[in-house]
RODO-2510 file (C-alpha; in nm, 4 decimals, decimal comma):
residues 292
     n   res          X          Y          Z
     1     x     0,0000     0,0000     0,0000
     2     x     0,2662     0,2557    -0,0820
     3     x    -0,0427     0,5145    -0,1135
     4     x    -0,1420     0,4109     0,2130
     5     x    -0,0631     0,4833     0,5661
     6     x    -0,0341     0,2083     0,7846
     7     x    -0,1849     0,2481     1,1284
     8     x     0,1169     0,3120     1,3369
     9     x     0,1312     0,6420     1,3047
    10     x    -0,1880     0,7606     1,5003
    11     x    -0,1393     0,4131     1,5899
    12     x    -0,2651     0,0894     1,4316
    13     x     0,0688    -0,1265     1,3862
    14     x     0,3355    -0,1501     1,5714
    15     x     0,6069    -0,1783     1,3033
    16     x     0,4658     0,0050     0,9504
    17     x     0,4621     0,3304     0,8600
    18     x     0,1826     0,5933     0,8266
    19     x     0,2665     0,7157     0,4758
    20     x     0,1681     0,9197     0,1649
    21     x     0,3945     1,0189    -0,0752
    22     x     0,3441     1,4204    -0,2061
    23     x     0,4319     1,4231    -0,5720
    24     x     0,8134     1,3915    -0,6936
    25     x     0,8317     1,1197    -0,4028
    26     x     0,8741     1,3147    -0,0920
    27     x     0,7555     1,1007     0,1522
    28     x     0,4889     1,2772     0,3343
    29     x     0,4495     1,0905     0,6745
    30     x     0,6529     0,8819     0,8853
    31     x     0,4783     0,7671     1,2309
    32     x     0,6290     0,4755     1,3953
    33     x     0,4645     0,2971     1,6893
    34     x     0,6246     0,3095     2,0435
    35     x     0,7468    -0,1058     2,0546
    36     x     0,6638    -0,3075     2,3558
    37     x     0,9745    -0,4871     2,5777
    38     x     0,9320    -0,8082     2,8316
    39     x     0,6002    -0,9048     3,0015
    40     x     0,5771    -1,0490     3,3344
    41     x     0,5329    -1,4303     3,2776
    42     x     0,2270    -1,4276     3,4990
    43     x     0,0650    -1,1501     3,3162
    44     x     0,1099    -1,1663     2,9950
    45     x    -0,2176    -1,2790     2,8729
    46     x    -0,3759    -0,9288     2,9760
    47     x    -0,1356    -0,7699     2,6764
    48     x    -0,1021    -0,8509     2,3202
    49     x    -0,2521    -1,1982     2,3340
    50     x    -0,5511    -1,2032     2,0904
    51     x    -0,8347    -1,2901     2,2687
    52     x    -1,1894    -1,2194     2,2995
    53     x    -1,1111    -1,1365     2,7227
    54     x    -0,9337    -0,8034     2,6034
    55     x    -1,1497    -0,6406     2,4391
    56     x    -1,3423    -0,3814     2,5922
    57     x    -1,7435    -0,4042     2,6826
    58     x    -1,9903    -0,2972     2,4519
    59     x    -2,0916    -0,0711     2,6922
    60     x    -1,9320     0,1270     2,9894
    61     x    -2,0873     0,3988     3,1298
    62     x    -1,8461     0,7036     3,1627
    63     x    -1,7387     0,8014     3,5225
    64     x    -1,9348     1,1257     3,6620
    65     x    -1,8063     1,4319     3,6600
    66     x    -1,8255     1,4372     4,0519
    67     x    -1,6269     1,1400     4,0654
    68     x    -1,3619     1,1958     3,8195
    69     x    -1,3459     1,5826     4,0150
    70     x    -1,2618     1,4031     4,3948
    71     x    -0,9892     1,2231     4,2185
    72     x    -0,8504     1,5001     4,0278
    73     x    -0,8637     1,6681     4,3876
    74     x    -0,7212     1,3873     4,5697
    75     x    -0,3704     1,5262     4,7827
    76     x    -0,1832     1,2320     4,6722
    77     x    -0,2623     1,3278     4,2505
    78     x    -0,1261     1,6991     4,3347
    79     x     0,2063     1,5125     4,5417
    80     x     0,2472     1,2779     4,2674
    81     x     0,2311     1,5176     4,0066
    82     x     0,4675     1,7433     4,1664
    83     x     0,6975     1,4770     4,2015
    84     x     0,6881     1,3937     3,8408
    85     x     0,7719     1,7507     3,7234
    86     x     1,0341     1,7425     3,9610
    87     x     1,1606     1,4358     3,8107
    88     x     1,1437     1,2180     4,1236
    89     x     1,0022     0,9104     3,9729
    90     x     0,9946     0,6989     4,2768
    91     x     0,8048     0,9845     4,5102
    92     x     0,5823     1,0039     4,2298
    93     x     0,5000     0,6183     4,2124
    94     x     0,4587     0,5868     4,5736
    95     x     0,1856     0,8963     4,5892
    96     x     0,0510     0,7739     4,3127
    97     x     0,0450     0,3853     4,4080
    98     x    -0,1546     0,5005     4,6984
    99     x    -0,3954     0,6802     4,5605
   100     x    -0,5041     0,4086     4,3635
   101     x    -0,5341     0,1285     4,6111
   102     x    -0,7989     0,3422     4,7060
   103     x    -0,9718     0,3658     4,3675
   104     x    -0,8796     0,6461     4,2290
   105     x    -0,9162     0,6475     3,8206
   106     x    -0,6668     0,9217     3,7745
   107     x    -0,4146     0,7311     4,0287
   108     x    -0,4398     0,4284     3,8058
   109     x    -0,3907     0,5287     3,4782
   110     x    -0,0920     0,7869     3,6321
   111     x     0,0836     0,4712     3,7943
   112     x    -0,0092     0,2366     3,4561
   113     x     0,1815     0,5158     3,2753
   114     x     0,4745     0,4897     3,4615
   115     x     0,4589     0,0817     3,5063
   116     x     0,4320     0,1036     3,0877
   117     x     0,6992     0,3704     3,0297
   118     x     0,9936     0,2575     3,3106
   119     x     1,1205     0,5628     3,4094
   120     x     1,2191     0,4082     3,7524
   121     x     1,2022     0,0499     3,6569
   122     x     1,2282    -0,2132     3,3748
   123     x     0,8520    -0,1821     3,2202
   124     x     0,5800    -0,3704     3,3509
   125     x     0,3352    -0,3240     3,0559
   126     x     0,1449    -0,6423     3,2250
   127     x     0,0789    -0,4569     3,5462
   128     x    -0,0034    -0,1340     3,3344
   129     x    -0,2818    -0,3481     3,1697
   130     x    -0,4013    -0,4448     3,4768
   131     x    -0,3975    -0,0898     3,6031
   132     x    -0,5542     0,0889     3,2962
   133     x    -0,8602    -0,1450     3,3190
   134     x    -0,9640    -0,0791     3,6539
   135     x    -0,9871     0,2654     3,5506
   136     x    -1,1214     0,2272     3,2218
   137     x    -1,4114    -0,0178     3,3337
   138     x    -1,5177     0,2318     3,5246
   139     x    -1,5834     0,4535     3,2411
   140     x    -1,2477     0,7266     3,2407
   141     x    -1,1455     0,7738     2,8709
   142     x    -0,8128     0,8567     2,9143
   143     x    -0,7553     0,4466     3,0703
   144     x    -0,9642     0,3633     2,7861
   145     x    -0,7171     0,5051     2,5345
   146     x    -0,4058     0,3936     2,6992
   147     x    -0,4742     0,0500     2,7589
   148     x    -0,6502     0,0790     2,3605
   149     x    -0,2714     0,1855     2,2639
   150     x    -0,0759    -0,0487     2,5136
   151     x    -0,2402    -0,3088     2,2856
   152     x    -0,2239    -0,1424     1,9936
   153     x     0,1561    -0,1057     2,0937
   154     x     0,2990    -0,4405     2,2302
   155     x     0,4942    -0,6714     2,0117
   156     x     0,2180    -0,9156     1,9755
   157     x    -0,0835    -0,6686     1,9143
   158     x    -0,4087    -0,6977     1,9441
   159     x    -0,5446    -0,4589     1,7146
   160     x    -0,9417    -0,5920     1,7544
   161     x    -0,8952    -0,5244     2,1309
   162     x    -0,7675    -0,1789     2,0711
   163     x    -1,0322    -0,0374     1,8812
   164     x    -1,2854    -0,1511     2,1009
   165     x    -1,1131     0,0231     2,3661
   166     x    -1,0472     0,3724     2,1187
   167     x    -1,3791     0,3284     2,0329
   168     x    -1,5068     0,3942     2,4076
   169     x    -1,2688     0,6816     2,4741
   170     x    -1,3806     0,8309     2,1708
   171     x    -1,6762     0,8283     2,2530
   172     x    -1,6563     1,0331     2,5413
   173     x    -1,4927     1,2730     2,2677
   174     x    -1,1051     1,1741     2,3585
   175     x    -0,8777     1,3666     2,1017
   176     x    -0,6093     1,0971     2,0492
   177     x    -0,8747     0,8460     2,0648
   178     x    -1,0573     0,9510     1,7989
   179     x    -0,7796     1,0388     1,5785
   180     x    -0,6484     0,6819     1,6104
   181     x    -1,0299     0,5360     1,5198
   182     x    -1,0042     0,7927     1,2176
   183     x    -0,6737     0,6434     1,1085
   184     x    -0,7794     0,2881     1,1461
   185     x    -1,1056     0,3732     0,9005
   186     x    -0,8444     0,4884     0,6608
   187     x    -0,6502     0,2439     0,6725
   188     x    -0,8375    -0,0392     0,6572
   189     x    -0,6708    -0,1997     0,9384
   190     x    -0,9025    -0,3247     1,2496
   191     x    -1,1899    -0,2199     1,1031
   192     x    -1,3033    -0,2071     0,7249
   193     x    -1,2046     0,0643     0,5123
   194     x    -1,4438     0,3486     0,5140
   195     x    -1,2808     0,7120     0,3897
   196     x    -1,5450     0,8709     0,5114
   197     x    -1,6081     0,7507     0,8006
   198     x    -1,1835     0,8442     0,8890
   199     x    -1,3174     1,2316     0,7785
   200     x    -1,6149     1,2621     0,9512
   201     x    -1,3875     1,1256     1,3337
   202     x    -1,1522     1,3735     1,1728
   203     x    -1,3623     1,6600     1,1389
   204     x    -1,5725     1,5712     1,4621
   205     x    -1,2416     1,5848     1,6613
   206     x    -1,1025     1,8682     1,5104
   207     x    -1,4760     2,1168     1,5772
   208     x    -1,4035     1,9938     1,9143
   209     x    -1,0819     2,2011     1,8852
   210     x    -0,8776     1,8086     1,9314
   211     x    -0,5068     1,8747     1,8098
   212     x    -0,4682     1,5280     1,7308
   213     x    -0,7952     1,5232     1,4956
   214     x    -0,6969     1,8739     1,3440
   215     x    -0,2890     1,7085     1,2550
   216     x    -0,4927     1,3847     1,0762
   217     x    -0,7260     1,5833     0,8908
   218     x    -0,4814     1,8491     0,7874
   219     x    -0,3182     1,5038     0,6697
   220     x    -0,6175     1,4060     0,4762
   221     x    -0,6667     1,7738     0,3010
   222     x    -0,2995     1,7535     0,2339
   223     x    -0,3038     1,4293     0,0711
   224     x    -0,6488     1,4647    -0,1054
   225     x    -0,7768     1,1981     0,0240
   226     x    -1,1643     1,1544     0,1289
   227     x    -1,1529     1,5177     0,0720
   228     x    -1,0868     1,7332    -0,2026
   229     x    -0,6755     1,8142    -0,2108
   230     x    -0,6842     2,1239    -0,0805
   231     x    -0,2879     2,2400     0,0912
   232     x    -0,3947     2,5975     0,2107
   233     x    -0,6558     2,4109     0,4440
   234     x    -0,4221     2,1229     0,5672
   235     x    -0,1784     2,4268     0,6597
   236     x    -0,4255     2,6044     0,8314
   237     x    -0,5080     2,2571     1,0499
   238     x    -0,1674     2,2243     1,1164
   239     x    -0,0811     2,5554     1,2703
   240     x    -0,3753     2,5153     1,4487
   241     x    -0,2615     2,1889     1,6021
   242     x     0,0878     2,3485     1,6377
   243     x    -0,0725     2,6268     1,8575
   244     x    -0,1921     2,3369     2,0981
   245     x     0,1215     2,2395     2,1720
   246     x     0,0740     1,9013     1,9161
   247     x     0,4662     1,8222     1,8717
   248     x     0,3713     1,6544     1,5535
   249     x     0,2183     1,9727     1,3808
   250     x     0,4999     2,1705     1,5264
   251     x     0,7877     1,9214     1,3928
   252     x     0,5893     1,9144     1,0494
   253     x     0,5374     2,3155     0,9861
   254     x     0,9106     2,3399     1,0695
   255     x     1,0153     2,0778     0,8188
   256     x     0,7901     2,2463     0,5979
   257     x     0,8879     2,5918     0,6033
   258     x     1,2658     2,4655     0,6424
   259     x     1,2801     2,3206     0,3164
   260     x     0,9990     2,5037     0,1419
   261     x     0,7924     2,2170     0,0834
   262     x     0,3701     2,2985     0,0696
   263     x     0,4446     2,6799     0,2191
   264     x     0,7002     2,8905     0,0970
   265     x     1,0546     2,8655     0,2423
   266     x     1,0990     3,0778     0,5752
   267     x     1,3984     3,0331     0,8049
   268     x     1,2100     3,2279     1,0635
   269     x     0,9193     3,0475     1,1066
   270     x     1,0924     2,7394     1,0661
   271     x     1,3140     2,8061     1,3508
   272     x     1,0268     2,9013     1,4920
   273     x     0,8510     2,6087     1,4920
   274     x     1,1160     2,4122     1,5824
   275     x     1,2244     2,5943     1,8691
   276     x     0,8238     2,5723     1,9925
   277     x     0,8833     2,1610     1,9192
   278     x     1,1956     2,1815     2,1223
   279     x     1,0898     2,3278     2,4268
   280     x     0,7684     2,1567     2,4147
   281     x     0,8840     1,8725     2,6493
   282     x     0,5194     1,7282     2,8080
   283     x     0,4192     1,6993     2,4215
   284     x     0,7486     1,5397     2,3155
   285     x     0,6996     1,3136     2,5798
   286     x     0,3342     1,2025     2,4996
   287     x     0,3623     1,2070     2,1580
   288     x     0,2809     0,8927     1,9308
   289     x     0,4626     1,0696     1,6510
   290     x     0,8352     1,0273     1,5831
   291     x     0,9192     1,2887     1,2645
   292     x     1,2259     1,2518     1,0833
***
Protein backbone atom coordinates (compact mmCIF):
# COMPACT_ATOMS: atom_id res chain seq x y z
CA UNK A 1 0.00 0.00 0.00
CA UNK A 2 2.66 2.56 -0.82
CA UNK A 3 -0.43 5.14 -1.14
CA UNK A 4 -1.42 4.11 2.13
CA UNK A 5 -0.63 4.83 5.66
CA UNK A 6 -0.34 2.08 7.85
CA UNK A 7 -1.85 2.48 11.28
CA UNK A 8 1.17 3.12 13.37
CA UNK A 9 1.31 6.42 13.05
CA UNK A 10 -1.88 7.61 15.00
CA UNK A 11 -1.39 4.13 15.90
CA UNK A 12 -2.65 0.89 14.32
CA UNK A 13 0.69 -1.27 13.86
CA UNK A 14 3.35 -1.50 15.71
CA UNK A 15 6.07 -1.78 13.03
CA UNK A 16 4.66 0.05 9.50
CA UNK A 17 4.62 3.30 8.60
CA UNK A 18 1.83 5.93 8.27
CA UNK A 19 2.66 7.16 4.76
CA UNK A 20 1.68 9.20 1.65
CA UNK A 21 3.94 10.19 -0.75
CA UNK A 22 3.44 14.20 -2.06
CA UNK A 23 4.32 14.23 -5.72
CA UNK A 24 8.13 13.92 -6.94
CA UNK A 25 8.32 11.20 -4.03
CA UNK A 26 8.74 13.15 -0.92
CA UNK A 27 7.55 11.01 1.52
CA UNK A 28 4.89 12.77 3.34
CA UNK A 29 4.50 10.90 6.75
CA UNK A 30 6.53 8.82 8.85
CA UNK A 31 4.78 7.67 12.31
CA UNK A 32 6.29 4.75 13.95
CA UNK A 33 4.64 2.97 16.89
CA UNK A 34 6.25 3.10 20.44
CA UNK A 35 7.47 -1.06 20.55
CA UNK A 36 6.64 -3.08 23.56
CA UNK A 37 9.74 -4.87 25.78
CA UNK A 38 9.32 -8.08 28.32
CA UNK A 39 6.00 -9.05 30.02
CA UNK A 40 5.77 -10.49 33.34
CA UNK A 41 5.33 -14.30 32.78
CA UNK A 42 2.27 -14.28 34.99
CA UNK A 43 0.65 -11.50 33.16
CA UNK A 44 1.10 -11.66 29.95
CA UNK A 45 -2.18 -12.79 28.73
CA UNK A 46 -3.76 -9.29 29.76
CA UNK A 47 -1.36 -7.70 26.76
CA UNK A 48 -1.02 -8.51 23.20
CA UNK A 49 -2.52 -11.98 23.34
CA UNK A 50 -5.51 -12.03 20.90
CA UNK A 51 -8.35 -12.90 22.69
CA UNK A 52 -11.89 -12.19 23.00
CA UNK A 53 -11.11 -11.36 27.23
CA UNK A 54 -9.34 -8.03 26.03
CA UNK A 55 -11.50 -6.41 24.39
CA UNK A 56 -13.42 -3.81 25.92
CA UNK A 57 -17.44 -4.04 26.83
CA UNK A 58 -19.90 -2.97 24.52
CA UNK A 59 -20.92 -0.71 26.92
CA UNK A 60 -19.32 1.27 29.89
CA UNK A 61 -20.87 3.99 31.30
CA UNK A 62 -18.46 7.04 31.63
CA UNK A 63 -17.39 8.01 35.23
CA UNK A 64 -19.35 11.26 36.62
CA UNK A 65 -18.06 14.32 36.60
CA UNK A 66 -18.25 14.37 40.52
CA UNK A 67 -16.27 11.40 40.65
CA UNK A 68 -13.62 11.96 38.20
CA UNK A 69 -13.46 15.83 40.15
CA UNK A 70 -12.62 14.03 43.95
CA UNK A 71 -9.89 12.23 42.18
CA UNK A 72 -8.50 15.00 40.28
CA UNK A 73 -8.64 16.68 43.88
CA UNK A 74 -7.21 13.87 45.70
CA UNK A 75 -3.70 15.26 47.83
CA UNK A 76 -1.83 12.32 46.72
CA UNK A 77 -2.62 13.28 42.50
CA UNK A 78 -1.26 16.99 43.35
CA UNK A 79 2.06 15.12 45.42
CA UNK A 80 2.47 12.78 42.67
CA UNK A 81 2.31 15.18 40.07
CA UNK A 82 4.68 17.43 41.66
CA UNK A 83 6.97 14.77 42.01
CA UNK A 84 6.88 13.94 38.41
CA UNK A 85 7.72 17.51 37.23
CA UNK A 86 10.34 17.42 39.61
CA UNK A 87 11.61 14.36 38.11
CA UNK A 88 11.44 12.18 41.24
CA UNK A 89 10.02 9.10 39.73
CA UNK A 90 9.95 6.99 42.77
CA UNK A 91 8.05 9.84 45.10
CA UNK A 92 5.82 10.04 42.30
CA UNK A 93 5.00 6.18 42.12
CA UNK A 94 4.59 5.87 45.74
CA UNK A 95 1.86 8.96 45.89
CA UNK A 96 0.51 7.74 43.13
CA UNK A 97 0.45 3.85 44.08
CA UNK A 98 -1.55 5.01 46.98
CA UNK A 99 -3.95 6.80 45.60
CA UNK A 100 -5.04 4.09 43.63
CA UNK A 101 -5.34 1.28 46.11
CA UNK A 102 -7.99 3.42 47.06
CA UNK A 103 -9.72 3.66 43.67
CA UNK A 104 -8.80 6.46 42.29
CA UNK A 105 -9.16 6.47 38.21
CA UNK A 106 -6.67 9.22 37.75
CA UNK A 107 -4.15 7.31 40.29
CA UNK A 108 -4.40 4.28 38.06
CA UNK A 109 -3.91 5.29 34.78
CA UNK A 110 -0.92 7.87 36.32
CA UNK A 111 0.84 4.71 37.94
CA UNK A 112 -0.09 2.37 34.56
CA UNK A 113 1.81 5.16 32.75
CA UNK A 114 4.74 4.90 34.61
CA UNK A 115 4.59 0.82 35.06
CA UNK A 116 4.32 1.04 30.88
CA UNK A 117 6.99 3.70 30.30
CA UNK A 118 9.94 2.57 33.11
CA UNK A 119 11.20 5.63 34.09
CA UNK A 120 12.19 4.08 37.52
CA UNK A 121 12.02 0.50 36.57
CA UNK A 122 12.28 -2.13 33.75
CA UNK A 123 8.52 -1.82 32.20
CA UNK A 124 5.80 -3.70 33.51
CA UNK A 125 3.35 -3.24 30.56
CA UNK A 126 1.45 -6.42 32.25
CA UNK A 127 0.79 -4.57 35.46
CA UNK A 128 -0.03 -1.34 33.34
CA UNK A 129 -2.82 -3.48 31.70
CA UNK A 130 -4.01 -4.45 34.77
CA UNK A 131 -3.97 -0.90 36.03
CA UNK A 132 -5.54 0.89 32.96
CA UNK A 133 -8.60 -1.45 33.19
CA UNK A 134 -9.64 -0.79 36.54
CA UNK A 135 -9.87 2.65 35.51
CA UNK A 136 -11.21 2.27 32.22
CA UNK A 137 -14.11 -0.18 33.34
CA UNK A 138 -15.18 2.32 35.25
CA UNK A 139 -15.83 4.53 32.41
CA UNK A 140 -12.48 7.27 32.41
CA UNK A 141 -11.45 7.74 28.71
CA UNK A 142 -8.13 8.57 29.14
CA UNK A 143 -7.55 4.47 30.70
CA UNK A 144 -9.64 3.63 27.86
CA UNK A 145 -7.17 5.05 25.34
CA UNK A 146 -4.06 3.94 26.99
CA UNK A 147 -4.74 0.50 27.59
CA UNK A 148 -6.50 0.79 23.60
CA UNK A 149 -2.71 1.85 22.64
CA UNK A 150 -0.76 -0.49 25.14
CA UNK A 151 -2.40 -3.09 22.86
CA UNK A 152 -2.24 -1.42 19.94
CA UNK A 153 1.56 -1.06 20.94
CA UNK A 154 2.99 -4.41 22.30
CA UNK A 155 4.94 -6.71 20.12
CA UNK A 156 2.18 -9.16 19.75
CA UNK A 157 -0.84 -6.69 19.14
CA UNK A 158 -4.09 -6.98 19.44
CA UNK A 159 -5.45 -4.59 17.15
CA UNK A 160 -9.42 -5.92 17.54
CA UNK A 161 -8.95 -5.24 21.31
CA UNK A 162 -7.68 -1.79 20.71
CA UNK A 163 -10.32 -0.37 18.81
CA UNK A 164 -12.85 -1.51 21.01
CA UNK A 165 -11.13 0.23 23.66
CA UNK A 166 -10.47 3.72 21.19
CA UNK A 167 -13.79 3.28 20.33
CA UNK A 168 -15.07 3.94 24.08
CA UNK A 169 -12.69 6.82 24.74
CA UNK A 170 -13.81 8.31 21.71
CA UNK A 171 -16.76 8.28 22.53
CA UNK A 172 -16.56 10.33 25.41
CA UNK A 173 -14.93 12.73 22.68
CA UNK A 174 -11.05 11.74 23.58
CA UNK A 175 -8.78 13.67 21.02
CA UNK A 176 -6.09 10.97 20.49
CA UNK A 177 -8.75 8.46 20.65
CA UNK A 178 -10.57 9.51 17.99
CA UNK A 179 -7.80 10.39 15.79
CA UNK A 180 -6.48 6.82 16.10
CA UNK A 181 -10.30 5.36 15.20
CA UNK A 182 -10.04 7.93 12.18
CA UNK A 183 -6.74 6.43 11.08
CA UNK A 184 -7.79 2.88 11.46
CA UNK A 185 -11.06 3.73 9.00
CA UNK A 186 -8.44 4.88 6.61
CA UNK A 187 -6.50 2.44 6.72
CA UNK A 188 -8.38 -0.39 6.57
CA UNK A 189 -6.71 -2.00 9.38
CA UNK A 190 -9.02 -3.25 12.50
CA UNK A 191 -11.90 -2.20 11.03
CA UNK A 192 -13.03 -2.07 7.25
CA UNK A 193 -12.05 0.64 5.12
CA UNK A 194 -14.44 3.49 5.14
CA UNK A 195 -12.81 7.12 3.90
CA UNK A 196 -15.45 8.71 5.11
CA UNK A 197 -16.08 7.51 8.01
CA UNK A 198 -11.83 8.44 8.89
CA UNK A 199 -13.17 12.32 7.79
CA UNK A 200 -16.15 12.62 9.51
CA UNK A 201 -13.88 11.26 13.34
CA UNK A 202 -11.52 13.74 11.73
CA UNK A 203 -13.62 16.60 11.39
CA UNK A 204 -15.73 15.71 14.62
CA UNK A 205 -12.42 15.85 16.61
CA UNK A 206 -11.03 18.68 15.10
CA UNK A 207 -14.76 21.17 15.77
CA UNK A 208 -14.04 19.94 19.14
CA UNK A 209 -10.82 22.01 18.85
CA UNK A 210 -8.78 18.09 19.31
CA UNK A 211 -5.07 18.75 18.10
CA UNK A 212 -4.68 15.28 17.31
CA UNK A 213 -7.95 15.23 14.96
CA UNK A 214 -6.97 18.74 13.44
CA UNK A 215 -2.89 17.08 12.55
CA UNK A 216 -4.93 13.85 10.76
CA UNK A 217 -7.26 15.83 8.91
CA UNK A 218 -4.81 18.49 7.87
CA UNK A 219 -3.18 15.04 6.70
CA UNK A 220 -6.17 14.06 4.76
CA UNK A 221 -6.67 17.74 3.01
CA UNK A 222 -2.99 17.54 2.34
CA UNK A 223 -3.04 14.29 0.71
CA UNK A 224 -6.49 14.65 -1.05
CA UNK A 225 -7.77 11.98 0.24
CA UNK A 226 -11.64 11.54 1.29
CA UNK A 227 -11.53 15.18 0.72
CA UNK A 228 -10.87 17.33 -2.03
CA UNK A 229 -6.76 18.14 -2.11
CA UNK A 230 -6.84 21.24 -0.81
CA UNK A 231 -2.88 22.40 0.91
CA UNK A 232 -3.95 25.97 2.11
CA UNK A 233 -6.56 24.11 4.44
CA UNK A 234 -4.22 21.23 5.67
CA UNK A 235 -1.78 24.27 6.60
CA UNK A 236 -4.26 26.04 8.31
CA UNK A 237 -5.08 22.57 10.50
CA UNK A 238 -1.67 22.24 11.16
CA UNK A 239 -0.81 25.55 12.70
CA UNK A 240 -3.75 25.15 14.49
CA UNK A 241 -2.62 21.89 16.02
CA UNK A 242 0.88 23.49 16.38
CA UNK A 243 -0.73 26.27 18.58
CA UNK A 244 -1.92 23.37 20.98
CA UNK A 245 1.21 22.39 21.72
CA UNK A 246 0.74 19.01 19.16
CA UNK A 247 4.66 18.22 18.72
CA UNK A 248 3.71 16.54 15.54
CA UNK A 249 2.18 19.73 13.81
CA UNK A 250 5.00 21.70 15.26
CA UNK A 251 7.88 19.21 13.93
CA UNK A 252 5.89 19.14 10.49
CA UNK A 253 5.37 23.15 9.86
CA UNK A 254 9.11 23.40 10.69
CA UNK A 255 10.15 20.78 8.19
CA UNK A 256 7.90 22.46 5.98
CA UNK A 257 8.88 25.92 6.03
CA UNK A 258 12.66 24.65 6.42
CA UNK A 259 12.80 23.21 3.16
CA UNK A 260 9.99 25.04 1.42
CA UNK A 261 7.92 22.17 0.83
CA UNK A 262 3.70 22.99 0.70
CA UNK A 263 4.45 26.80 2.19
CA UNK A 264 7.00 28.90 0.97
CA UNK A 265 10.55 28.66 2.42
CA UNK A 266 10.99 30.78 5.75
CA UNK A 267 13.98 30.33 8.05
CA UNK A 268 12.10 32.28 10.63
CA UNK A 269 9.19 30.48 11.07
CA UNK A 270 10.92 27.39 10.66
CA UNK A 271 13.14 28.06 13.51
CA UNK A 272 10.27 29.01 14.92
CA UNK A 273 8.51 26.09 14.92
CA UNK A 274 11.16 24.12 15.82
CA UNK A 275 12.24 25.94 18.69
CA UNK A 276 8.24 25.72 19.92
CA UNK A 277 8.83 21.61 19.19
CA UNK A 278 11.96 21.81 21.22
CA UNK A 279 10.90 23.28 24.27
CA UNK A 280 7.68 21.57 24.15
CA UNK A 281 8.84 18.73 26.49
CA UNK A 282 5.19 17.28 28.08
CA UNK A 283 4.19 16.99 24.21
CA UNK A 284 7.49 15.40 23.16
CA UNK A 285 7.00 13.14 25.80
CA UNK A 286 3.34 12.03 25.00
CA UNK A 287 3.62 12.07 21.58
CA UNK A 288 2.81 8.93 19.31
CA UNK A 289 4.63 10.70 16.51
CA UNK A 290 8.35 10.27 15.83
CA UNK A 291 9.19 12.89 12.64
CA UNK A 292 12.26 12.52 10.83
Amino acid sequence: MSERWSASGIGLHQATLLRARLAGGFLLLCLVAMSAASLRADEASQVGTVSLANRAPAKVEPISAAELARAETDPEIAAGREALAAQNWKAALVHFDIAAQGGNVVAETLAGRMYETGPLMPPDRGHAAALYRRAALRGYDEAQYRLGHLYESNLVADLAAAISWYHLAAAQGHDMAIARMGVAYWSGEGVQQDEAAAVQLAQRGAAAGGPASQFLLGSLYLMGSGVPKNKEKAIELYRLSAEHDFYAAQQRLSGFYRNGIVVQQDAGLAAYWEDRAAHNIEGMQNSDFLIP
